[in-house]
C-alpha positions in Angstrom: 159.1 -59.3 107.3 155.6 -58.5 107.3 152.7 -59.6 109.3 150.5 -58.7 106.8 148.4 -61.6 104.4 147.3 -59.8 100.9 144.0 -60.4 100.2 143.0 -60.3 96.3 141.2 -56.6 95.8 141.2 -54.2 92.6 143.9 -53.9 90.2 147.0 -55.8 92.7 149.5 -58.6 91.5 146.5 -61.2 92.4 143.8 -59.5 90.5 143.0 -61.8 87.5 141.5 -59.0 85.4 137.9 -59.7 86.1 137.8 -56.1 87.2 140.9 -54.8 85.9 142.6 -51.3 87.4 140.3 -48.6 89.1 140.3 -45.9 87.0 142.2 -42.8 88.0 140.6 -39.6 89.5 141.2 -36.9 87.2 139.1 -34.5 89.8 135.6 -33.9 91.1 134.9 -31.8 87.8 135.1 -34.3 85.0 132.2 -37.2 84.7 134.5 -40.5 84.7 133.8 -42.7 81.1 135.0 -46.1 80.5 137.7 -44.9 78.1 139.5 -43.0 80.9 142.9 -44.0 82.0 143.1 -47.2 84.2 146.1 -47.3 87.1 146.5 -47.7 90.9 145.2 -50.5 93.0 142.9 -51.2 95.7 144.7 -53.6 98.2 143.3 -55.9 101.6 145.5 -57.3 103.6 144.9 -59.5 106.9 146.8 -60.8 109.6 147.1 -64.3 109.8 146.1 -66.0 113.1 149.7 -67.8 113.6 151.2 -64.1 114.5 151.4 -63.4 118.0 152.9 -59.8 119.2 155.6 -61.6 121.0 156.8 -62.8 117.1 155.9 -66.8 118.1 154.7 -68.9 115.2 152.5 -71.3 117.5 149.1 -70.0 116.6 146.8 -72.4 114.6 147.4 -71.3 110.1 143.8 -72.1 109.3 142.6 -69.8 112.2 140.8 -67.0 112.5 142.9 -63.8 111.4 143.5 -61.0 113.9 140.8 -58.2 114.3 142.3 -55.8 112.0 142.5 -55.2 108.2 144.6 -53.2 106.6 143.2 -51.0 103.2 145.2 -49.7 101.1 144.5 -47.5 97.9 147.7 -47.6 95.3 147.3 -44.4 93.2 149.0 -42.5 90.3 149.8 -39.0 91.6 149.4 -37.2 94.2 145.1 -37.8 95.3 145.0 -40.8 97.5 141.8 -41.4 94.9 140.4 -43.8 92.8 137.2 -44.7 90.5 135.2 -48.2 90.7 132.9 -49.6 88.7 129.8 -51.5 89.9 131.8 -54.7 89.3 134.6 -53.9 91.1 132.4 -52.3 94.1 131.4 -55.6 94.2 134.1 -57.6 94.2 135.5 -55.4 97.3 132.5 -55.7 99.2 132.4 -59.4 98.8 136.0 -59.5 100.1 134.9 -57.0 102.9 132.4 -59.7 103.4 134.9 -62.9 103.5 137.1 -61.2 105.9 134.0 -59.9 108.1 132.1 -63.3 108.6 135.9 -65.1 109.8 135.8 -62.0 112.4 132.1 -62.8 113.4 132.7 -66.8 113.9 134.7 -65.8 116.6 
């Protein structure tokens, strides 16, 4: 079982197509265009306050998640690389945001 929490990012199961797929990295010598070819995924994922180390379930749910996210970047291929648009940069950043301000409540 995981610890891990997804949080919605770019082009996962939870992305509602507001920002749709990155595009995919076809190398540094080609000027990406909006026609290009769409696949991969960005994905967030937090730890939920109720897991402890010791695997107890006694932590408060609506708490504030542990101190660590986890990024991940889901990619056709073999580059661990992807392209965003403006709107998805933004998107990320505002779910960079979300998970920073629970950290700095603390």
């Amino acid at each position: 079982m995981s610890i891990y929490a997804s949080i919605e990012a770019i082009g996962d199961d939870g992305d509602d197509e507001t920002v749709g797929q990155p595009w995919i990295y076809r190398g540094s010598h080609i000027l990406p265009a909006d026609d290009d070819p769409r696949g991969g995924a960005v994905a967030l994922a937090k730890i939920p306050s109720h897991i402890t180390r010791d695997g107890r379930d006694d932590q408060p749910e609506e708490g504030v998640p542990w101190p660590w996210l986890r990024l991940s970047v889901d990619v056709p291929g073999d580059d661990p690389t992807v392209i965003l648009n403006p709107a998805q940069v933004r998107h990320l950043r505002d779910q960079l945001d979300r998970w920073l301000n629970t950290q700095e409540q603390q």
